[in-house]
PyMOL Python script that loads the backbone (N, CA, C, O; Angstrom):
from pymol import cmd

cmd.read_pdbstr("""\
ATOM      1  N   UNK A   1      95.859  92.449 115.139  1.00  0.00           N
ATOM      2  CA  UNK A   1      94.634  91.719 114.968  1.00  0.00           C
ATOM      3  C   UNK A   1      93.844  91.796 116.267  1.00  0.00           C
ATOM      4  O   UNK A   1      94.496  91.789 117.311  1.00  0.00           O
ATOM      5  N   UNK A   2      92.543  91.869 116.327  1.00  0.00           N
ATOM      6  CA  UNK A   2      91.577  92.093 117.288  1.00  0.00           C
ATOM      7  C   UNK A   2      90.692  91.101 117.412  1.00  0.00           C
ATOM      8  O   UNK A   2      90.139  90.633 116.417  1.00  0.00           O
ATOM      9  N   UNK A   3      90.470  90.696 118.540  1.00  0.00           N
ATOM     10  CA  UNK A   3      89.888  89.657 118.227  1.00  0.00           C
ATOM     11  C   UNK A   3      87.951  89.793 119.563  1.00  0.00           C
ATOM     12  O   UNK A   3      88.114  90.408 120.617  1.00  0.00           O
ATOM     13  N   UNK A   4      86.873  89.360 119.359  1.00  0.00           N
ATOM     14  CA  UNK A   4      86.189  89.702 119.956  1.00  0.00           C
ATOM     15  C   UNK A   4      85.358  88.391 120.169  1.00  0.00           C
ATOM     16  O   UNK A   4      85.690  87.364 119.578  1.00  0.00           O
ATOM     17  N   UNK A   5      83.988  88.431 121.239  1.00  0.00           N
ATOM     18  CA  UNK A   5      83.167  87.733 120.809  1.00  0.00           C
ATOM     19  C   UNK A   5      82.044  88.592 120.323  1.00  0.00           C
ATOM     20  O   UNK A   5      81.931  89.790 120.584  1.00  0.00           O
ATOM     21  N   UNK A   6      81.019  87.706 119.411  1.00  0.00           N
ATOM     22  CA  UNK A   6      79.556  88.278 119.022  1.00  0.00           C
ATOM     23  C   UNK A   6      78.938  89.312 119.621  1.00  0.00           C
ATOM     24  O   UNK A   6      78.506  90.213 118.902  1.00  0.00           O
ATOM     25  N   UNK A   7      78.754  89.391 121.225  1.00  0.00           N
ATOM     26  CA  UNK A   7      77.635  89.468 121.836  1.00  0.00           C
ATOM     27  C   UNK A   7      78.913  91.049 122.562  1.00  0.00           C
ATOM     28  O   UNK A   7      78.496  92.032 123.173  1.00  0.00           O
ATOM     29  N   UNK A   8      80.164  90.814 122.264  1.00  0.00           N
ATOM     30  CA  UNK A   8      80.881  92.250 122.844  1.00  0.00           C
ATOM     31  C   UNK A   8      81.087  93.083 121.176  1.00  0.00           C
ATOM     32  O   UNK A   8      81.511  94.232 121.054  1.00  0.00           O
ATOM     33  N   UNK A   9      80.693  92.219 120.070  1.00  0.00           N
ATOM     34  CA  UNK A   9      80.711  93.231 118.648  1.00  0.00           C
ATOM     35  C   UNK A   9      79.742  94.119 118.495  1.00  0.00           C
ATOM     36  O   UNK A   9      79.794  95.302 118.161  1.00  0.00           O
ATOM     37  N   UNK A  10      78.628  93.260 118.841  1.00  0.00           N
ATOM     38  CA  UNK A  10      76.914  93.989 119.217  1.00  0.00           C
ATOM     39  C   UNK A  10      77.057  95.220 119.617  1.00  0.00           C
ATOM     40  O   UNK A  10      76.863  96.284 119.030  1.00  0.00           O
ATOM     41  N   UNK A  11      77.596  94.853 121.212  1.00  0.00           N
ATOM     42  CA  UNK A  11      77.369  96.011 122.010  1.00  0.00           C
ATOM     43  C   UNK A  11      78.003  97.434 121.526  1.00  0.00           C
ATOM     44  O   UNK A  11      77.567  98.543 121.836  1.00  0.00           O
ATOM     45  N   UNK A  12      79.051  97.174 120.752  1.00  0.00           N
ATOM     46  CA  UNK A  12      79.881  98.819 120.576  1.00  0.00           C
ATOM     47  C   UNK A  12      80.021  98.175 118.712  1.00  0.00           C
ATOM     48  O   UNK A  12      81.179  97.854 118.442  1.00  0.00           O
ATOM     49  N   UNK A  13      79.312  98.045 117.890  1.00  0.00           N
ATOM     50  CA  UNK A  13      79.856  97.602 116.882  1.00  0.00           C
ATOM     51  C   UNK A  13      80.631  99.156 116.187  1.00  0.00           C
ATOM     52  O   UNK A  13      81.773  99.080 115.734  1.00  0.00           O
ATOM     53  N   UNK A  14      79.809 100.608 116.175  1.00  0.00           N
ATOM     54  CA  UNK A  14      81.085 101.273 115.613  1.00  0.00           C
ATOM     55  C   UNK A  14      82.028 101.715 115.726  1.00  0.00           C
ATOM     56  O   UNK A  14      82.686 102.351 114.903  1.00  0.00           O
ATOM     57  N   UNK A  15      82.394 101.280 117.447  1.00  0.00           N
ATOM     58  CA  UNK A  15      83.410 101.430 117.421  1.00  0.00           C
ATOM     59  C   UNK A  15      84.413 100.400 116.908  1.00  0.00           C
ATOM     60  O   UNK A  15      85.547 100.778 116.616  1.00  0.00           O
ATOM     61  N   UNK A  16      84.091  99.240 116.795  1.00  0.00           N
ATOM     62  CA  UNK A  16      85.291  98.131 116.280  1.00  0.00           C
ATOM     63  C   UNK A  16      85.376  98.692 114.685  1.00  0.00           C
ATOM     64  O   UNK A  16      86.411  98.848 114.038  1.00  0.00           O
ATOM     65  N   UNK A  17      83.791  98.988 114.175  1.00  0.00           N
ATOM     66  CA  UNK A  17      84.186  99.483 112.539  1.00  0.00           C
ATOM     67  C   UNK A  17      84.962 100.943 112.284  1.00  0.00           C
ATOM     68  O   UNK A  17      85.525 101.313 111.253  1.00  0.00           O
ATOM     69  N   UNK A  18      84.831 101.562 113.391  1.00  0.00           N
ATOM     70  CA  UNK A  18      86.376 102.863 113.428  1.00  0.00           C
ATOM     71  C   UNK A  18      87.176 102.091 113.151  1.00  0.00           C
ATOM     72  O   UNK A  18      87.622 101.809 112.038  1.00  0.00           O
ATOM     73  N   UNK A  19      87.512 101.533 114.511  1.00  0.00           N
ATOM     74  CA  UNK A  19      88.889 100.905 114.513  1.00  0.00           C
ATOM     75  C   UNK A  19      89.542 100.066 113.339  1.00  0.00           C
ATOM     76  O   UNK A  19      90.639 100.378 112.875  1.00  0.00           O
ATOM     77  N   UNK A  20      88.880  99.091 112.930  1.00  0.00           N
ATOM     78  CA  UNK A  20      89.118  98.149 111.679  1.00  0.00           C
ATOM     79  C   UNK A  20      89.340  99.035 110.684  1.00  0.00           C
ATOM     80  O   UNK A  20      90.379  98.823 110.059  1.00  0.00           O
ATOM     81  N   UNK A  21      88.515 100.215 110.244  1.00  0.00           N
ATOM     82  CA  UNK A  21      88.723 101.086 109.062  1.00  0.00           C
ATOM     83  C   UNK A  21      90.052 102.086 109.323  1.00  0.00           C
ATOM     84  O   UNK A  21      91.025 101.932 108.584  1.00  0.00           O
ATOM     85  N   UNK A  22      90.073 102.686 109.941  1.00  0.00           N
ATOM     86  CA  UNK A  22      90.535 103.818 110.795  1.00  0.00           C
ATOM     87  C   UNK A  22      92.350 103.008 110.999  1.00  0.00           C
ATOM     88  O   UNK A  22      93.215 103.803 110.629  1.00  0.00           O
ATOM     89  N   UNK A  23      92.739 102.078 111.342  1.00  0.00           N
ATOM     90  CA  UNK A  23      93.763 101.633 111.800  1.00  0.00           C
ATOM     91  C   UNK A  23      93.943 100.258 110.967  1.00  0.00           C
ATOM     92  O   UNK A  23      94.650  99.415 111.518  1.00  0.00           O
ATOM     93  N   UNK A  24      93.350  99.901 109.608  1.00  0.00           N
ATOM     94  CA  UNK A  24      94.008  98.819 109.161  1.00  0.00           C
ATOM     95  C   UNK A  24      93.965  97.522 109.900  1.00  0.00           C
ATOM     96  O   UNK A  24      94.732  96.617 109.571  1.00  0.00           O
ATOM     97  N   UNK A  25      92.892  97.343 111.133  1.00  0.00           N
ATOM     98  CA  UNK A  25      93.218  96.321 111.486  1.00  0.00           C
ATOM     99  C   UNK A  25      92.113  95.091 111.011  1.00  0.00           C
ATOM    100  O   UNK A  25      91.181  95.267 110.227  1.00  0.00           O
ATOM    101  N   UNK A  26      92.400  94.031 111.570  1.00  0.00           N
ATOM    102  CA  UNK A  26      91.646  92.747 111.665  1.00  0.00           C
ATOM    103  C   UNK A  26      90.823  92.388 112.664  1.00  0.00           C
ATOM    104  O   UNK A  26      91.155  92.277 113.844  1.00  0.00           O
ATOM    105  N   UNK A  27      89.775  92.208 112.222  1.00  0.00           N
ATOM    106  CA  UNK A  27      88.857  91.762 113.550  1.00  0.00           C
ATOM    107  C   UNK A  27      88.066  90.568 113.374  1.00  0.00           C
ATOM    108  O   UNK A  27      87.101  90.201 112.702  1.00  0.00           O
ATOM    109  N   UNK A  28      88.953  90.050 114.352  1.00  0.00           N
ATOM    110  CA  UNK A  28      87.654  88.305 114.280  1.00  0.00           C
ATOM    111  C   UNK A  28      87.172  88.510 115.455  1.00  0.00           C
ATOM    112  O   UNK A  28      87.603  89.140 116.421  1.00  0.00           O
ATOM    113  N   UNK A  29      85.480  87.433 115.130  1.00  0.00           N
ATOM    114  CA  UNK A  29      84.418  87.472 116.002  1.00  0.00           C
ATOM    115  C   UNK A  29      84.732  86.385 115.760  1.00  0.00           C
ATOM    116  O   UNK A  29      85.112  86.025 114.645  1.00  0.00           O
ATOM    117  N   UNK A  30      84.577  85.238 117.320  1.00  0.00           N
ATOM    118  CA  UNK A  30      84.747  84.346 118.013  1.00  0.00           C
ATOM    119  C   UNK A  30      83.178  83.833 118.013  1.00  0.00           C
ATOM    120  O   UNK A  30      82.307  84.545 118.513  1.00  0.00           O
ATOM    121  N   UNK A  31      82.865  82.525 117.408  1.00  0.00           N
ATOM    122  CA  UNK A  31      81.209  82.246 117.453  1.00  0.00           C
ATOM    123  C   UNK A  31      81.837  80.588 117.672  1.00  0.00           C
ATOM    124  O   UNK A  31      81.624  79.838 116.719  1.00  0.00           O
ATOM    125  N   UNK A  32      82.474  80.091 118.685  1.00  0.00           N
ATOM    126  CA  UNK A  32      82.460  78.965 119.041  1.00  0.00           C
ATOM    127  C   UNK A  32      83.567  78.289 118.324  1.00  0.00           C
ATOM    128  O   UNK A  32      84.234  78.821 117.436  1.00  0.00           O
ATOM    129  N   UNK A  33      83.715  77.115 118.754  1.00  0.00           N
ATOM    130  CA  UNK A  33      84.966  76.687 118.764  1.00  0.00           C
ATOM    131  C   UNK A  33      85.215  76.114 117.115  1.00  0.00           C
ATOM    132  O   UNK A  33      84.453  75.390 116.474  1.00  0.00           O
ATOM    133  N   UNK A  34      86.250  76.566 116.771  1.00  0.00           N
ATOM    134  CA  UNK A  34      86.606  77.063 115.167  1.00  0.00           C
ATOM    135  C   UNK A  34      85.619  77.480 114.017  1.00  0.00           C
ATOM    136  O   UNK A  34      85.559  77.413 112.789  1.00  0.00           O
ATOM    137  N   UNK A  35      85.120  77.796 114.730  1.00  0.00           N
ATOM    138  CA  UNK A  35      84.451  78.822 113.933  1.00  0.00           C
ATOM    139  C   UNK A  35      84.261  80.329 114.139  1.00  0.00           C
ATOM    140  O   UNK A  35      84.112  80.622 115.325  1.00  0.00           O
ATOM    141  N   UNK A  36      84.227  81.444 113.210  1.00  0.00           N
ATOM    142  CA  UNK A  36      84.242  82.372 113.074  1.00  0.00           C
ATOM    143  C   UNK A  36      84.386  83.434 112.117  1.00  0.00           C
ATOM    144  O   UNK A  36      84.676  82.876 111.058  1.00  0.00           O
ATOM    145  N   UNK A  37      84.330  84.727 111.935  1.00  0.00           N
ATOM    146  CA  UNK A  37      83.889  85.593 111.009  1.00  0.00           C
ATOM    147  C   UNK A  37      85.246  86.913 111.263  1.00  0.00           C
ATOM    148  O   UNK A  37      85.665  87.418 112.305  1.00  0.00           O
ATOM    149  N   UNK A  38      85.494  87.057 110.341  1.00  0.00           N
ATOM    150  CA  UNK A  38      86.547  88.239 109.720  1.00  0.00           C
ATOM    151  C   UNK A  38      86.465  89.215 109.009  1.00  0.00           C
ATOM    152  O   UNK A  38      86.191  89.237 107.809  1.00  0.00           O
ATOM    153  N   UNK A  39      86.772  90.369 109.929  1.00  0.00           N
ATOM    154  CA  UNK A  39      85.861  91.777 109.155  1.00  0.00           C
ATOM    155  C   UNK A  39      87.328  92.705 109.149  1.00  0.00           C
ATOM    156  O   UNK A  39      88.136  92.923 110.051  1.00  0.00           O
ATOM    157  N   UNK A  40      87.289  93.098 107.856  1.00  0.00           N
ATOM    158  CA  UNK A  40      88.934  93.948 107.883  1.00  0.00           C
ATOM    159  C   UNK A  40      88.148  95.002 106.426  1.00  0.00           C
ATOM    160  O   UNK A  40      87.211  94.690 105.692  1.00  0.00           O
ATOM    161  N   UNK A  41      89.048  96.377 106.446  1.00  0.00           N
ATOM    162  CA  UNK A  41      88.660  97.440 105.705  1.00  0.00           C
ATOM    163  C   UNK A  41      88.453  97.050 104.305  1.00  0.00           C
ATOM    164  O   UNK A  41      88.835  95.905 104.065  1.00  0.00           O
ATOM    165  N   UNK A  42      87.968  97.675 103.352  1.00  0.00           N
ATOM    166  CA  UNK A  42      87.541  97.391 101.887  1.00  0.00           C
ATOM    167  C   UNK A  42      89.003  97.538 101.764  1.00  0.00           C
ATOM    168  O   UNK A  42      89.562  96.540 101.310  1.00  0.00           O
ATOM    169  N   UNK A  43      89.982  98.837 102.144  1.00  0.00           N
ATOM    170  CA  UNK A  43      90.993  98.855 101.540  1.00  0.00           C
ATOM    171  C   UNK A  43      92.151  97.580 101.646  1.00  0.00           C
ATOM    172  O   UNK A  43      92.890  97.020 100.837  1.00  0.00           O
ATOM    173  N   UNK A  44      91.916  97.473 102.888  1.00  0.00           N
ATOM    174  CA  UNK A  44      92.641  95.817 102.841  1.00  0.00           C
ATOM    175  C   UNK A  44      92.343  94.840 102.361  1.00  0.00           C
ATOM    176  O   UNK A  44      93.268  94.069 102.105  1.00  0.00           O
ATOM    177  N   UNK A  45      91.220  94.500 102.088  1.00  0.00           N
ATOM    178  CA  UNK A  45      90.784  93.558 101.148  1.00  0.00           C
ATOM    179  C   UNK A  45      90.808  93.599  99.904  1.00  0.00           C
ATOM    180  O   UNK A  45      91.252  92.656  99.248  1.00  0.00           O
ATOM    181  N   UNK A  46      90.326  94.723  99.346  1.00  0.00           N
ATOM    182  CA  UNK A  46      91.190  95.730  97.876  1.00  0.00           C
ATOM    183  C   UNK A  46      93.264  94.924  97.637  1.00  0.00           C
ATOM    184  O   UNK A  46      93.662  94.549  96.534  1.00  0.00           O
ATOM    185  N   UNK A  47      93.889  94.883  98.535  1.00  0.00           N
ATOM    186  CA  UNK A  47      94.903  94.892  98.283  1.00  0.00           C
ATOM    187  C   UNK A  47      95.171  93.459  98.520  1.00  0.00           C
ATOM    188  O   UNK A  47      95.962  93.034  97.678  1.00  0.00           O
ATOM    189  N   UNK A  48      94.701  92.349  99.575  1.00  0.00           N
ATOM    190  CA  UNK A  48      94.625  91.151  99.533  1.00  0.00           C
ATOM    191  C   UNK A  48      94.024  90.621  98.001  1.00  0.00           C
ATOM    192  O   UNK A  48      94.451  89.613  97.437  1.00  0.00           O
ATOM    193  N   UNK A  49      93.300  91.222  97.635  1.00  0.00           N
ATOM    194  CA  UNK A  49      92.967  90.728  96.269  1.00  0.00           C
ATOM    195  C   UNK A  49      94.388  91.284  95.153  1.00  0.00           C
ATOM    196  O   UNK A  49      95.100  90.561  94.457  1.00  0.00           O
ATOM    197  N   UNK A  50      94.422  92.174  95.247  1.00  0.00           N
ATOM    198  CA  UNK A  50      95.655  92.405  94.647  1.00  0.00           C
ATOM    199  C   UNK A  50      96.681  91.859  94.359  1.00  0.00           C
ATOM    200  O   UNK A  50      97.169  91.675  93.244  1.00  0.00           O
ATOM    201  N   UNK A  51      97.221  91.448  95.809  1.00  0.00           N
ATOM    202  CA  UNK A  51      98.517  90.370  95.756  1.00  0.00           C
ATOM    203  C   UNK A  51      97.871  89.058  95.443  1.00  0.00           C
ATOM    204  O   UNK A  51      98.550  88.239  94.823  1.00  0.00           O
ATOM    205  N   UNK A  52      96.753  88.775  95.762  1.00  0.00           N
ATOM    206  CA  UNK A  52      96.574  87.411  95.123  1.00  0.00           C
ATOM    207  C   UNK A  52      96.540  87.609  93.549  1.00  0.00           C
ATOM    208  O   UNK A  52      97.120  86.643  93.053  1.00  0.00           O
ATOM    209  N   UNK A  53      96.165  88.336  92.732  1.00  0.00           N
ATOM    210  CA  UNK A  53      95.977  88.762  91.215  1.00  0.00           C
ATOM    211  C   UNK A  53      97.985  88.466  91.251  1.00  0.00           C
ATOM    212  O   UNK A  53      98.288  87.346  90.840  1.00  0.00           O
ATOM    213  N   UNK A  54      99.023  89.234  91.625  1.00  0.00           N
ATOM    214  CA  UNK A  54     100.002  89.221  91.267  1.00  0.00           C
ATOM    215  C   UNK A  54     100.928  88.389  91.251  1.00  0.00           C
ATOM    216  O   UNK A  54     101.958  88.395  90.578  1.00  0.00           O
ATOM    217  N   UNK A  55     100.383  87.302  92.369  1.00  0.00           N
ATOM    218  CA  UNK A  55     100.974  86.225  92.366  1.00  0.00           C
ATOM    219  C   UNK A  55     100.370  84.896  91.925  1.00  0.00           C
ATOM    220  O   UNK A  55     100.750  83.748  92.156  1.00  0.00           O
ATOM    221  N   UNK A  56      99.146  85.433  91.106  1.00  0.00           N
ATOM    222  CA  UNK A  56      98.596  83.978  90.835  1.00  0.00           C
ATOM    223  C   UNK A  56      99.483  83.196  89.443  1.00  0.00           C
ATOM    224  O   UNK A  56      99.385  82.015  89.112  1.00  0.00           O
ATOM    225  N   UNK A  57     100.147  84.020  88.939  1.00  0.00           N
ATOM    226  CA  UNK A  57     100.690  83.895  87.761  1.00  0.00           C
ATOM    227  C   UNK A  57     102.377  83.565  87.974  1.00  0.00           C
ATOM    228  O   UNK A  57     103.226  84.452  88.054  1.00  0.00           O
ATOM    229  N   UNK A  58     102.695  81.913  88.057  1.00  0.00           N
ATOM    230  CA  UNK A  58     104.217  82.261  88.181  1.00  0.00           C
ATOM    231  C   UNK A  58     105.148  83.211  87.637  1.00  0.00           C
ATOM    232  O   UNK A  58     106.086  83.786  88.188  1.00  0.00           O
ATOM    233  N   UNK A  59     104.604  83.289  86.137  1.00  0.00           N
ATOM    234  CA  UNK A  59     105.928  84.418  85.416  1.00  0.00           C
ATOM    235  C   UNK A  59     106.079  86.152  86.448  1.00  0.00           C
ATOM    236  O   UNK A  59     107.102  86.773  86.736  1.00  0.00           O
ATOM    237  N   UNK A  60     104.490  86.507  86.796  1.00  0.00           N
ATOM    238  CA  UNK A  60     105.106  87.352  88.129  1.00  0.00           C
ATOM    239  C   UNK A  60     105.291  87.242  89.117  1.00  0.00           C
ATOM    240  O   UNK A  60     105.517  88.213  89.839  1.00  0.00           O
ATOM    241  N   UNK A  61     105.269  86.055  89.531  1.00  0.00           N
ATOM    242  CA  UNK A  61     106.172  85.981  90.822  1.00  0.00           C
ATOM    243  C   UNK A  61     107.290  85.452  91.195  1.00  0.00           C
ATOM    244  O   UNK A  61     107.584  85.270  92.376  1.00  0.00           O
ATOM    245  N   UNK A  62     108.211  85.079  89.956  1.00  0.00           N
ATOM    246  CA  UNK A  62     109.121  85.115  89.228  1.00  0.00           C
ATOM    247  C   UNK A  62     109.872  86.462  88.659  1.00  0.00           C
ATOM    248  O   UNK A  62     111.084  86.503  88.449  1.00  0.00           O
ATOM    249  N   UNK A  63     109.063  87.441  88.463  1.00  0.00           N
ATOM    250  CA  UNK A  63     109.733  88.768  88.582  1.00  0.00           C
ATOM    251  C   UNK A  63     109.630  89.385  89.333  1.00  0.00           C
ATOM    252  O   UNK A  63     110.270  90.437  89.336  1.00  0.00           O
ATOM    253  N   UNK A  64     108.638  89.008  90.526  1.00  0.00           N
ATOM    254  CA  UNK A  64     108.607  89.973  91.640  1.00  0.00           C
ATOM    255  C   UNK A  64     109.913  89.579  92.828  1.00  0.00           C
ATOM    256  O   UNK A  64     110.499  90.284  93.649  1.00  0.00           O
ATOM    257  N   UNK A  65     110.044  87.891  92.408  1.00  0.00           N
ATOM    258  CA  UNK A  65     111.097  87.465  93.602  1.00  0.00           C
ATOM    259  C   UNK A  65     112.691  87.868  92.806  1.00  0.00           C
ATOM    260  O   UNK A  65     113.618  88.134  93.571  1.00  0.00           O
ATOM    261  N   UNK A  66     112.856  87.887  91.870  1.00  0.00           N
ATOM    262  CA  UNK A  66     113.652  88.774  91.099  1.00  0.00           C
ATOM    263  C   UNK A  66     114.222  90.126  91.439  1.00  0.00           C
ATOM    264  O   UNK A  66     115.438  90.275  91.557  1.00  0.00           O
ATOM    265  N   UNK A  67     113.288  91.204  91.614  1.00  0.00           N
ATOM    266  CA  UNK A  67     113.203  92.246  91.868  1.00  0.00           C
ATOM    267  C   UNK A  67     113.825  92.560  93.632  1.00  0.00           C
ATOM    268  O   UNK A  67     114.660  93.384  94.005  1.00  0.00           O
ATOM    269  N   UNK A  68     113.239  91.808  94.231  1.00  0.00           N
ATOM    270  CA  UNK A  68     113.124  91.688  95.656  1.00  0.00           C
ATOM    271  C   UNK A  68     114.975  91.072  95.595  1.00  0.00           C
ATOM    272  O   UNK A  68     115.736  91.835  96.192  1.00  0.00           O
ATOM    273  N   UNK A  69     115.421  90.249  95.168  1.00  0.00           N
ATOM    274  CA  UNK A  69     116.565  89.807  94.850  1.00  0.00           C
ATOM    275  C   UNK A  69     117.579  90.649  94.700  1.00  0.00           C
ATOM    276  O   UNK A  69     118.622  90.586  95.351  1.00  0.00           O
ATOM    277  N   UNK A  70     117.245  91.731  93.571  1.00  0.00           N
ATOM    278  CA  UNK A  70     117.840  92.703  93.361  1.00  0.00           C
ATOM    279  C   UNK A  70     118.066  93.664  94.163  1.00  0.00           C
ATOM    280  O   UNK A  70     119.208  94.120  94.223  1.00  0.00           O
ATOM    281  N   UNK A  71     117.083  94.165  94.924  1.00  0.00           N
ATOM    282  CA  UNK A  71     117.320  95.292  95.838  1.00  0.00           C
ATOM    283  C   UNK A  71     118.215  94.341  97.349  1.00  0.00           C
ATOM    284  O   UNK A  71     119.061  94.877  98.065  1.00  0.00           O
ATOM    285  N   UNK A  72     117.905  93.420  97.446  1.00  0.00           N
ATOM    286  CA  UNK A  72     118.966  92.570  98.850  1.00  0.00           C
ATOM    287  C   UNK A  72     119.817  92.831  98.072  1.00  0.00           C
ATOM    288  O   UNK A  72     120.138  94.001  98.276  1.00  0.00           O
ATOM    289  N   UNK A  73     120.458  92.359  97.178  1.00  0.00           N
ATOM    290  CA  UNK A  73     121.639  92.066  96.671  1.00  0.00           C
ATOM    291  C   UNK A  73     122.442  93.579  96.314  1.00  0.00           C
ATOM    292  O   UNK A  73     123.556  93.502  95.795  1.00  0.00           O
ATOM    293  N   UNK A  74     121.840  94.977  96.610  1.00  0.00           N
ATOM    294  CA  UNK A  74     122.061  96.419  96.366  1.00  0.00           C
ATOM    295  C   UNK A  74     122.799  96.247  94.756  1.00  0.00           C
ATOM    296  O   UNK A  74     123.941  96.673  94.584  1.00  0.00           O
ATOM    297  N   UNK A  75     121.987  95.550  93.563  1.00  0.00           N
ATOM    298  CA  UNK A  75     122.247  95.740  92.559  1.00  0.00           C
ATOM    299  C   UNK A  75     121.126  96.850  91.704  1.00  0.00           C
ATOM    300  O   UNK A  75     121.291  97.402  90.616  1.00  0.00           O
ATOM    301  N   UNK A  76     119.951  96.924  92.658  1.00  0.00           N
ATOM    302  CA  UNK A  76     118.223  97.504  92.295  1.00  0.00           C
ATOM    303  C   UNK A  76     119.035  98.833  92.409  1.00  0.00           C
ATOM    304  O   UNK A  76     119.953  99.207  93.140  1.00  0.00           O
ATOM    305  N   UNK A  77     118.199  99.491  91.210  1.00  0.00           N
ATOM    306  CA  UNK A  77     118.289 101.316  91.358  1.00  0.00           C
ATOM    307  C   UNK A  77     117.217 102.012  91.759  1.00  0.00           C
ATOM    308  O   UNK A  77     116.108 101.477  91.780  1.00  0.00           O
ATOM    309  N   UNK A  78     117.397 103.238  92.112  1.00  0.00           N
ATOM    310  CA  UNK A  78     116.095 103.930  92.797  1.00  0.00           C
ATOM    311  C   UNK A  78     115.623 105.114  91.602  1.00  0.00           C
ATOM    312  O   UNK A  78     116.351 105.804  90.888  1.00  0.00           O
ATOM    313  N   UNK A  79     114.352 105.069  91.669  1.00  0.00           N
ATOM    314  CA  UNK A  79     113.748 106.611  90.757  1.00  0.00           C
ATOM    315  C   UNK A  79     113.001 107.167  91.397  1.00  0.00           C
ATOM    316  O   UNK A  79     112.125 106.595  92.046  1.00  0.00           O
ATOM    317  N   UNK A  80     113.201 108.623  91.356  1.00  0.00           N
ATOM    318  CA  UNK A  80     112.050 109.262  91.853  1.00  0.00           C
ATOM    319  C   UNK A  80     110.982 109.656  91.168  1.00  0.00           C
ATOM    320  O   UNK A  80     110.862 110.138  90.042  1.00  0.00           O
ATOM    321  N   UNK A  81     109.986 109.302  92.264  1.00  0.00           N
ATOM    322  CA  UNK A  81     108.442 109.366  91.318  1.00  0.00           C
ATOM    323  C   UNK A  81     108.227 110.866  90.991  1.00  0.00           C
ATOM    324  O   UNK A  81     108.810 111.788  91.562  1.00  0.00           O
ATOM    325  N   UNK A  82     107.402 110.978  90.095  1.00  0.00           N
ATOM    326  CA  UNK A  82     106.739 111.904  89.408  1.00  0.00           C
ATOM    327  C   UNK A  82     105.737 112.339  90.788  1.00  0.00           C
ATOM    328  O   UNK A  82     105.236 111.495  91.532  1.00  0.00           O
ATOM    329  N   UNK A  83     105.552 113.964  90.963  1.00  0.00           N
ATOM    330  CA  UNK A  83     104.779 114.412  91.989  1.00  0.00           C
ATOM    331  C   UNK A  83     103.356 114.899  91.118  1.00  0.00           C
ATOM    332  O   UNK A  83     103.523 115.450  90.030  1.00  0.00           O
ATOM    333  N   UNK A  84     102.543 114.767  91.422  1.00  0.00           N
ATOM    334  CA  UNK A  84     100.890 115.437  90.844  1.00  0.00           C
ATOM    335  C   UNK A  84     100.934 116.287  91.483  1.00  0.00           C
ATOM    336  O   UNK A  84     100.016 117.107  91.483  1.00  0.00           O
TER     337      UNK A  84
END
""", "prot")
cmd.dss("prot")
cmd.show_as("cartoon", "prot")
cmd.util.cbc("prot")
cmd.orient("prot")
């Protein structure tokens, strides 16, 4: 996570939007005391929405902690994916 103020985002902003895109990271801008703004890639946010979709629903997250169960417990089997 990266963290900046306003007035140092200004000055070089594409480079922080390389970086944030480019490396998956997080970048908060610092605009005073608790407050502030959070800029992270579409693709990470794409997938934060995701896991929130998968876990909004107990019955899957109930099979996802299941699953996760299974592979600790080395009862989970492995497949190999199909190549395109």
């Amino acid at each position: 996570m990266l963290t900046t103020t306003l007035s140092d985002f200004r000055k070089d902003i594409k480079r922080y939007f390389d970086t944030v895109t480019q490396n998956f990271e997080t970048l908060i801008i610092n605009r005073g005391k608790d407050n502030g703004v959070v800029i992270m890639s579409l693709a990470e946010y794409n997938s934060l929405l995701a896991t929130q979709h998968e876990l909004s629903s107990k019955e899957n997250a109930r099979r996802l902690d299941s699953a996760i169960e299974k592979l600790n417990s080395e009862k989970g089997s492995s497949k190999n994916l199909l190549e395109e």
